[in-house]
ZADO-1210 file (C-alpha; in nm, 4 decimals, padded with zeros to 6 digits):
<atoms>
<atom x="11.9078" y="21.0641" z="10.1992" code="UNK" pos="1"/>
<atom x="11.7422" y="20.9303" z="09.8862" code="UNK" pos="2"/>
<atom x="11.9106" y="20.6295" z="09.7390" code="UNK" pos="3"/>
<atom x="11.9551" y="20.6447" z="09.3372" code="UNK" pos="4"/>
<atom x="11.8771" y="20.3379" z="09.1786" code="UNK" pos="5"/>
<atom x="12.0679" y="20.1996" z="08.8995" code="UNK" pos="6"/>
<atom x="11.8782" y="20.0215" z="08.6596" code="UNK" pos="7"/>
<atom x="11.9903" y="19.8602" z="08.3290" code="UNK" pos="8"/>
<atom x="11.7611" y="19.9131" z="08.0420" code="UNK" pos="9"/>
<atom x="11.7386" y="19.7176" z="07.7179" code="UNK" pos="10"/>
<atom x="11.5848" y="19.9137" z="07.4129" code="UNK" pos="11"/>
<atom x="11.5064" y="19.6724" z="07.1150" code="UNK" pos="12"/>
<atom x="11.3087" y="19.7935" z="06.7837" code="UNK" pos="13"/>
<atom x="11.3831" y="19.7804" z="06.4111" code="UNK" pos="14"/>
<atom x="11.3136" y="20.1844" z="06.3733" code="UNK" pos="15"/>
<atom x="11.6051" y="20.4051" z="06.5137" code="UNK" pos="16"/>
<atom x="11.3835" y="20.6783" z="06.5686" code="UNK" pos="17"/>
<atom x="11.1993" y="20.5112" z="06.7734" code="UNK" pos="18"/>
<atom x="11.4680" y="20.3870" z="07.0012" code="UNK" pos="19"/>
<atom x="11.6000" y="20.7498" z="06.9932" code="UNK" pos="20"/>
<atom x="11.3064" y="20.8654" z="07.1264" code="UNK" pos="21"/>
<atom x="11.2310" y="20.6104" z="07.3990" code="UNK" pos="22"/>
<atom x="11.5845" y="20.6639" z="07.4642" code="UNK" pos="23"/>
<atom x="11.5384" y="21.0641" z="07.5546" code="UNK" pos="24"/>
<atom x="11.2131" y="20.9569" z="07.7469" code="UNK" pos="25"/>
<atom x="11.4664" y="20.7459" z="08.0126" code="UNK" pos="26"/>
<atom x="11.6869" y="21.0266" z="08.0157" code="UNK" pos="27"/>
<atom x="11.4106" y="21.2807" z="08.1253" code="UNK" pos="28"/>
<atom x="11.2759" y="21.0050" z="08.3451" code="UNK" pos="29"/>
<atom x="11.6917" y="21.0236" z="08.4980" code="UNK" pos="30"/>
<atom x="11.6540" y="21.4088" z="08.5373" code="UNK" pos="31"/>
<atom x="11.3129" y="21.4081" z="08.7493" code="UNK" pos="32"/>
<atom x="11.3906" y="21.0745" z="08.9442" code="UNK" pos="33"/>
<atom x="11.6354" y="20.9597" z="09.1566" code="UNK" pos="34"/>
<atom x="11.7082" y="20.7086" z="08.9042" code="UNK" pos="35"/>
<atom x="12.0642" y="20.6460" z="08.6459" code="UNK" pos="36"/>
<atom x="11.9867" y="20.3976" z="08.3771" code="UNK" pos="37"/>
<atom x="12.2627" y="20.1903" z="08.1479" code="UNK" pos="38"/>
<atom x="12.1369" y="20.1907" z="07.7888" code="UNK" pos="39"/>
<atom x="12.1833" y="19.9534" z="07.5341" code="UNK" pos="40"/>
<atom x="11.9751" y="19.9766" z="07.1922" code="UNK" pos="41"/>
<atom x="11.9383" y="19.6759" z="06.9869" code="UNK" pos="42"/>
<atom x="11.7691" y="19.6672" z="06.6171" code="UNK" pos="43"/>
<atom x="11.6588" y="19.3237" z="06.6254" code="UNK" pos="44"/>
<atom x="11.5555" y="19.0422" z="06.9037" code="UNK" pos="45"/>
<atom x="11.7606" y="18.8128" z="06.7964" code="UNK" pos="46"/>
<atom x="12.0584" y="19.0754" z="06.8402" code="UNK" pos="47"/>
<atom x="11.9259" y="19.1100" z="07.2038" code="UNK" pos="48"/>
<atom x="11.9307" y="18.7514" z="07.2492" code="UNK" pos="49"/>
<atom x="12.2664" y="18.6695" z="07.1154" code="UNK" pos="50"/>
<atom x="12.4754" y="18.6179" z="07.4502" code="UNK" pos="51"/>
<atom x="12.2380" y="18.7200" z="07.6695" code="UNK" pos="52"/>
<atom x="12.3720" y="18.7146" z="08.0255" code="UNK" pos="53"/>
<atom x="12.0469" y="18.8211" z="08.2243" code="UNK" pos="54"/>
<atom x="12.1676" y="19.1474" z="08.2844" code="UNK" pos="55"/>
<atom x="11.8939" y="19.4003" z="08.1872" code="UNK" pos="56"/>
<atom x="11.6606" y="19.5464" z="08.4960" code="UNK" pos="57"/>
<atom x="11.4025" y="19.6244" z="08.1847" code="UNK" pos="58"/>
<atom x="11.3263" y="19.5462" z="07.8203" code="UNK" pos="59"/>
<atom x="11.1632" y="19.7944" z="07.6317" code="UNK" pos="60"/>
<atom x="11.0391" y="19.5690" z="07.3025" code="UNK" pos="61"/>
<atom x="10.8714" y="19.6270" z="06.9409" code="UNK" pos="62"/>
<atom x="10.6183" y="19.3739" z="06.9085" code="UNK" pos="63"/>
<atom x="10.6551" y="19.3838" z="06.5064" code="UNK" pos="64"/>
<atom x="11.0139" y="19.3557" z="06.3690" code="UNK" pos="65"/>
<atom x="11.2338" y="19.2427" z="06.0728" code="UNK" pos="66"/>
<atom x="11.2727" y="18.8643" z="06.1677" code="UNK" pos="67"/>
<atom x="11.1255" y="18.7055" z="06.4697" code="UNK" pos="68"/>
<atom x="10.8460" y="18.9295" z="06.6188" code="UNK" pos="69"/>
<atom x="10.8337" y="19.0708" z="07.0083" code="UNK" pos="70"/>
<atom x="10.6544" y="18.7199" z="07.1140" code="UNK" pos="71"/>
<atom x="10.9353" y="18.4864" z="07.0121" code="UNK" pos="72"/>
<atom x="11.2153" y="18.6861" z="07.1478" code="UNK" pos="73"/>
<atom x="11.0370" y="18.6985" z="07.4847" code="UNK" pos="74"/>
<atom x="10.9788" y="18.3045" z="07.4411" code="UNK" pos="75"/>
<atom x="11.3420" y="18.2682" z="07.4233" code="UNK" pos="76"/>
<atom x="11.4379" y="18.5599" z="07.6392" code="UNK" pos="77"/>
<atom x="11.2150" y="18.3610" z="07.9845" code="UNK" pos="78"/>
<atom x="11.4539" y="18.0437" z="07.8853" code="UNK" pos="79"/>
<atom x="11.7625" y="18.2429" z="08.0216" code="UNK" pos="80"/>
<atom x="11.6040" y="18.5269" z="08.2922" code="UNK" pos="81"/>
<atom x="11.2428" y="18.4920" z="08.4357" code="UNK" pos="82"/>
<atom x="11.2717" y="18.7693" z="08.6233" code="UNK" pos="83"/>
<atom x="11.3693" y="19.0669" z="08.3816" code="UNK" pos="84"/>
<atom x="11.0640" y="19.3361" z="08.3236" code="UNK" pos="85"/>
<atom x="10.9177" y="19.2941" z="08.0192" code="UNK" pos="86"/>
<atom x="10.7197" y="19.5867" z="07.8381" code="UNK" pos="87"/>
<atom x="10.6349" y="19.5462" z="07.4771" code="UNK" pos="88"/>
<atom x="10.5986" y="19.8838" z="07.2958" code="UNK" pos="89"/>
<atom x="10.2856" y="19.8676" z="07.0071" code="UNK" pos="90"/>
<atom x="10.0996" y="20.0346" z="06.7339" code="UNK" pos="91"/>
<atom x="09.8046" y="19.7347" z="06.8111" code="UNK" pos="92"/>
<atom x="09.6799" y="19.7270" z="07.1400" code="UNK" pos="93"/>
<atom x="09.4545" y="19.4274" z="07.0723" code="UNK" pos="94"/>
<atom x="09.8604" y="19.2347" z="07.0051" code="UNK" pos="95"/>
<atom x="09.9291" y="19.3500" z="07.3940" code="UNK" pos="96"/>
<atom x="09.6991" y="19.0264" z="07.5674" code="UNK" pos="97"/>
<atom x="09.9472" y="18.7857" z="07.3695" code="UNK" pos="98"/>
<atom x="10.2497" y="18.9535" z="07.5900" code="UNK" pos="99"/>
<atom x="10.1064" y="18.8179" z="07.9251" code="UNK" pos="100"/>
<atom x="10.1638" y="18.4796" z="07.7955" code="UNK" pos="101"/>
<atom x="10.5537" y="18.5513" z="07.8539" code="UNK" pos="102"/>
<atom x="10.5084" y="18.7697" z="08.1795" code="UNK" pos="103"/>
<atom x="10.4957" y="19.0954" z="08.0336" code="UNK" pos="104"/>
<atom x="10.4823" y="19.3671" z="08.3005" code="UNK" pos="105"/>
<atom x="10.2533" y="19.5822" z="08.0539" code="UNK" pos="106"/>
<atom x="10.2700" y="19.7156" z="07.7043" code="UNK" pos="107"/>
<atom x="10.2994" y="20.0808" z="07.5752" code="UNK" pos="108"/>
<atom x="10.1224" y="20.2214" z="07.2320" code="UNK" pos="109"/>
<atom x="10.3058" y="20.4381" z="07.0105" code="UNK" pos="110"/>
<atom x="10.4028" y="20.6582" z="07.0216" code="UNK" pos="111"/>
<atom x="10.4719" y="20.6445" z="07.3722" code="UNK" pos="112"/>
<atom x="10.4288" y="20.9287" z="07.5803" code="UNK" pos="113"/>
<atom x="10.6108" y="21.0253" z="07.8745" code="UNK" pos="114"/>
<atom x="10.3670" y="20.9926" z="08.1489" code="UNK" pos="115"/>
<atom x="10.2804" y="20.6281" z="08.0378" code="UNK" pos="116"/>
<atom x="10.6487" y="20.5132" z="08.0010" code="UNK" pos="117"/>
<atom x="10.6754" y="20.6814" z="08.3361" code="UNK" pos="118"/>
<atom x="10.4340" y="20.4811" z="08.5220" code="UNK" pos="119"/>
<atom x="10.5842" y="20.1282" z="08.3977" code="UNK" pos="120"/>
<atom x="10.9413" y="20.3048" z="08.5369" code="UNK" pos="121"/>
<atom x="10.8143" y="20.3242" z="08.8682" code="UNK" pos="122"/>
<atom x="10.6840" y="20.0249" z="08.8979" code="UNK" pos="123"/>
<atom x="11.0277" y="19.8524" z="08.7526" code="UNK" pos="124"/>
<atom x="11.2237" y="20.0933" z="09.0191" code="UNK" pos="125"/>
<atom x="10.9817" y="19.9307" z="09.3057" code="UNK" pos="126"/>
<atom x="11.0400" y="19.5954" z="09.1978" code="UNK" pos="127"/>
<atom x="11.4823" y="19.6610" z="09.1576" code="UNK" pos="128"/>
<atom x="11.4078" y="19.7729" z="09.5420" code="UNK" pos="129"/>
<atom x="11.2605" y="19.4403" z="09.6345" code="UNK" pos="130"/>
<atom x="11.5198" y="19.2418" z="09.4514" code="UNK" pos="131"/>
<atom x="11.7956" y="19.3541" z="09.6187" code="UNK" pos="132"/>
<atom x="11.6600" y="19.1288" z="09.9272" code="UNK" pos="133"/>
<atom x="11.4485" y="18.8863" z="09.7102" code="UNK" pos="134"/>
<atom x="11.7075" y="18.7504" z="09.4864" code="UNK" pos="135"/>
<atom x="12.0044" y="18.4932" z="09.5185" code="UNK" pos="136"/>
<atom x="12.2855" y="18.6390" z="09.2679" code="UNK" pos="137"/>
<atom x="12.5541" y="18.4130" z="09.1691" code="UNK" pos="138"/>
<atom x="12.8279" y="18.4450" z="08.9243" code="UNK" pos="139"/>
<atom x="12.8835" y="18.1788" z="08.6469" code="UNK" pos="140"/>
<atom x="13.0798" y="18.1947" z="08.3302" code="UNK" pos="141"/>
<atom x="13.0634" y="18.4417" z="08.1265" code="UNK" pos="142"/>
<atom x="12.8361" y="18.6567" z="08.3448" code="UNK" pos="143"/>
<atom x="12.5791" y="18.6117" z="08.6330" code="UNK" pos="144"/>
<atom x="12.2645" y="18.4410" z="08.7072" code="UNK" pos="145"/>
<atom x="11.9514" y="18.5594" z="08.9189" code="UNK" pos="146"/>
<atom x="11.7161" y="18.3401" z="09.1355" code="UNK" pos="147"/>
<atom x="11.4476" y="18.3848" z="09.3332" code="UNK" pos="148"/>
<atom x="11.4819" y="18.3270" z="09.6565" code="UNK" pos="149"/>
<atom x="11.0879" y="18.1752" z="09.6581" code="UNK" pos="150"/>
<atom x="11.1882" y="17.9614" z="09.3774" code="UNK" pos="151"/>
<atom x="11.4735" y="17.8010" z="09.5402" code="UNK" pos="152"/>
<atom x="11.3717" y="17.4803" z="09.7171" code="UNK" pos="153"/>
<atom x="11.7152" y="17.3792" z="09.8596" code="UNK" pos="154"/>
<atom x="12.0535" y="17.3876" z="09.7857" code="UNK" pos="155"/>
<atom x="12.2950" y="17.0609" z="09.7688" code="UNK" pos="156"/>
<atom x="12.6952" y="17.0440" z="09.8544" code="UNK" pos="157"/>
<atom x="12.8316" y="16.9084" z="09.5185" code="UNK" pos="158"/>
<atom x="13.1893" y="16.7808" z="09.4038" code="UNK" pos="159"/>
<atom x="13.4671" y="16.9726" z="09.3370" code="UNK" pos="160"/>
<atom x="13.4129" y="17.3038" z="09.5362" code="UNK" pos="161"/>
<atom x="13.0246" y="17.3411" z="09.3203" code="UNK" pos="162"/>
<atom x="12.7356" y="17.4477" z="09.4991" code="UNK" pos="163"/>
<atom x="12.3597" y="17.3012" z="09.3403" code="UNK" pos="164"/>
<atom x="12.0998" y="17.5145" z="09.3687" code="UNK" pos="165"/>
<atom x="11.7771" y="17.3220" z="09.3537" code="UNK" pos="166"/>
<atom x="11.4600" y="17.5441" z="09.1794" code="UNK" pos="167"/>
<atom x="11.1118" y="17.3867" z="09.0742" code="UNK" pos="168"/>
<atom x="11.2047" y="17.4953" z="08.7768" code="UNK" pos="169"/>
<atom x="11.5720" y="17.4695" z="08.6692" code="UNK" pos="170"/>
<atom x="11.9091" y="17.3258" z="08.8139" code="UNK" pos="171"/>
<atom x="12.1799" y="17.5841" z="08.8730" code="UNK" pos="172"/>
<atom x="12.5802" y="17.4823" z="08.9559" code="UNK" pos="173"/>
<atom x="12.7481" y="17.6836" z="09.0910" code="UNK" pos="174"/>
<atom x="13.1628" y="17.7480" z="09.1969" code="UNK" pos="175"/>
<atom x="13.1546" y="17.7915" z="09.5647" code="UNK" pos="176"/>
<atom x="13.0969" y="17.6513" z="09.9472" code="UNK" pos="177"/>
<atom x="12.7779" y="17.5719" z="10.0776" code="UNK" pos="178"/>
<atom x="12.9411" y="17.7841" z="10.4109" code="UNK" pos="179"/>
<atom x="12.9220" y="18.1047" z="10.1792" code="UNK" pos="180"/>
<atom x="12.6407" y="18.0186" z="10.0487" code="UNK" pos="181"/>
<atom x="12.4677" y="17.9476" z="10.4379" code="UNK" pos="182"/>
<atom x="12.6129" y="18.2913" z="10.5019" code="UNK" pos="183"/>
<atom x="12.4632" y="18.5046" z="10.2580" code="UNK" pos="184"/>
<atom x="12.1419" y="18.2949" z="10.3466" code="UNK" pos="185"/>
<atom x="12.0513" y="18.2228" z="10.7031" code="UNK" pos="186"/>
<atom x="11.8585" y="18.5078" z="10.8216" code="UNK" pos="187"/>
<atom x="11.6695" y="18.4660" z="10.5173" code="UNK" pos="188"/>
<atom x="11.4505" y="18.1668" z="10.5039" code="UNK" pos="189"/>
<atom x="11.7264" y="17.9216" z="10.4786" code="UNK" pos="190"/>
<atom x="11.8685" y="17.6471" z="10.7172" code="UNK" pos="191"/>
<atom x="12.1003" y="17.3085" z="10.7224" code="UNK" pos="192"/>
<atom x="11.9261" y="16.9736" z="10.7705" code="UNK" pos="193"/>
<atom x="12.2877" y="16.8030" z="10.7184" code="UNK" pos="194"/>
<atom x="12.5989" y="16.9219" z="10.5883" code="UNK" pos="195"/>
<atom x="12.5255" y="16.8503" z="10.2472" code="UNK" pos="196"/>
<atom x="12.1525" y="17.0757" z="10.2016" code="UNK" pos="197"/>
<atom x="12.0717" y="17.4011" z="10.3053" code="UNK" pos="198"/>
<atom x="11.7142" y="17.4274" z="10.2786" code="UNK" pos="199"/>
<atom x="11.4622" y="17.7052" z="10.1849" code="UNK" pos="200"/>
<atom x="11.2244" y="17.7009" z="10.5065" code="UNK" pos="201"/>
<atom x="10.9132" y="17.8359" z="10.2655" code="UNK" pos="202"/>
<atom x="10.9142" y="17.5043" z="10.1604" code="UNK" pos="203"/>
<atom x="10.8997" y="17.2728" z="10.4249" code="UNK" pos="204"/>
<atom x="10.5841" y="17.1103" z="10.4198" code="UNK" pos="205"/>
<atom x="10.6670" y="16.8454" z="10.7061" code="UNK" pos="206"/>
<atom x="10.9583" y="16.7344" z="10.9756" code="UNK" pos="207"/>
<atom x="10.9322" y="16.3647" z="11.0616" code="UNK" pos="208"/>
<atom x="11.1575" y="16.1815" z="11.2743" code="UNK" pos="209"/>
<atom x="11.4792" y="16.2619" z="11.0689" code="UNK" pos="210"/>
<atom x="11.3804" y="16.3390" z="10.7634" code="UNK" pos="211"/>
<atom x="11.2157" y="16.6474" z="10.5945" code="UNK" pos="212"/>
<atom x="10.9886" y="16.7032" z="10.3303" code="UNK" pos="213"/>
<atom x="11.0248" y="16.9846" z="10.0860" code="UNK" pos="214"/>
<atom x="10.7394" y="17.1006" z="09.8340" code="UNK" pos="215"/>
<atom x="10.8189" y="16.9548" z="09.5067" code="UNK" pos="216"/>
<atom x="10.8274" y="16.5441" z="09.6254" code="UNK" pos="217"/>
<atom x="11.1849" y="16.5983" z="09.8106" code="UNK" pos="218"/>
<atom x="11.2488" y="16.4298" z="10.0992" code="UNK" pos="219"/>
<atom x="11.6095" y="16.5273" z="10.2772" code="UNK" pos="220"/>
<atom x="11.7476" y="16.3787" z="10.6082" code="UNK" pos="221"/>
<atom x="11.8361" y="16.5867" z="10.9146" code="UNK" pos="222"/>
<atom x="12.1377" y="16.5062" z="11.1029" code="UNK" pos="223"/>
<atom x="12.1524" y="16.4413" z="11.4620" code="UNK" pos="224"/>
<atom x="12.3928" y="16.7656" z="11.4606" code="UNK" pos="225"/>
<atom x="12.1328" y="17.0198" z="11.2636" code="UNK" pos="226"/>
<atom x="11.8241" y="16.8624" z="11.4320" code="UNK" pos="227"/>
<atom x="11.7768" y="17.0876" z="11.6724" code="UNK" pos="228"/>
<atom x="11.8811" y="17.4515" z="11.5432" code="UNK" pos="229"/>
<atom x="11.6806" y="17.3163" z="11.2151" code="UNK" pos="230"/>
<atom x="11.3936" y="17.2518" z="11.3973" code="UNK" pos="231"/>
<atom x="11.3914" y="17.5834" z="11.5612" code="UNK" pos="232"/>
<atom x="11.4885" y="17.7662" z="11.2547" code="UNK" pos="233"/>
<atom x="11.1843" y="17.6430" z="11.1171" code="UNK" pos="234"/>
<atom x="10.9955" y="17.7457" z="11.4152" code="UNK" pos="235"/>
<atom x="11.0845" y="18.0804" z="11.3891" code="UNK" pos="236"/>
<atom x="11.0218" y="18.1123" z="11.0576" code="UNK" pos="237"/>
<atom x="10.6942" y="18.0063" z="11.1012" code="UNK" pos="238"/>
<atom x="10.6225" y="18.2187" z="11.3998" code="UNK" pos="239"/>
</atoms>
């Protein structure tokens, strides 16, 4: 049985007819692909932006638009989700080299044809397939956040029933146990030291004595309780 993938989709240009039309391209891509998209159409970035709550799959972006251009939303747009796929759409292909500077997936030229807009849907459709196993999701006011699991070095017990997740690159706090947390993570990369860490096993560069060291200049100590299963946990993972 073929599973149908649910993407959401973010459609952001200054021109309504264009949106309309990249709009009708997704829903063709719906009718000849096991594929439903959620559409939302925005006429500006800064509209996109304005409580953004990391929950597009895709942005489909003008690069030239009333206000800030394509570049400077997607500056602002990596500050809140690194993980979104980012395709800028173009009259000026020699503008599409300064979209790899944000992690642009590609860049289309108008108008866009179906076949092109079709290739950079299959490749977003792959990468919502990997996700579903490569991503920590957690839930935090006002909507959720998305981590991945690779980024995560370890995560830290806090006060007050709050979880910290640890990244090289951000801080996250969380509402919740480090139990659930152990649960949803064990049998992928992740193991206790003590009762306070969980740690991501990617990122264990060294075990010594009771202590271990965790990329990034972390050093965490293992309890006499976890020294054992950690160590082996870390064996396997290395195996």
């Amino acid at each position: 049985m073929t599973t149908v993938e649910k993407l959401s989709v973010a459609v952001v240009d200054d021109e309504q007819s264009i949106r309309a039309s990249l709009v009708e391209l997704l829903h063709r891509y719906e009718q000849e692909h096991p594929a439903v998209f959620t559409i939302c159409e925005y006429s500006s970035g800064e509209e996109l932006l304005r409580g953004y709550r990391c929950e597009f799959d895709l942005v489909l972006m003008d690069v030239m638009m009333g206000g800030a251009d394509g570049f400077d939303i997607a500056h602002g747009l990596r500050q809140y989700d690194r993980q979104t796929s980012l395709v800028f759409v173009t009259s000026i292909s020699q503008m599409a080299i300064r979209g790899y500077e944000v992690g642009a997936q590609s860049y289309l030229l108008k108008p866009v044809s179906y076949f092109a807009l079709e290739h950079e849907l299959d490749r977003c459709v792959a990468a919502k397939r990997r996700s579903q196993t490569d991503m920590l999701t957690m839930s935090v006011a006002g909507g959720v956040a998305r981590v991945p699991l690779g980024d995560i070095q370890y995560l830290e017990s806090g006060k007050g029933h709050k979880v910290i997740v640890h990244a090289f690159d951000a801080t996250y706090e969380f509402v919740g146990t480090l139990k659930s947390f152990k649960e949803q993570l064990e049998d992928r990369g992740f193991a206790s030291c003590n009762a306070c860490y969980l740690v991501n096993m990617r990122h264990v560069t060294s075990v010594q004595r009771d202590n271990c060291d965790v990329r990034g200049g972390v050093s965490l100590g293992i309890s006499r309780r976890c020294k054992t299963p950690f160590i082996q946990a870390l064996a396997d993972f290395v195996a």
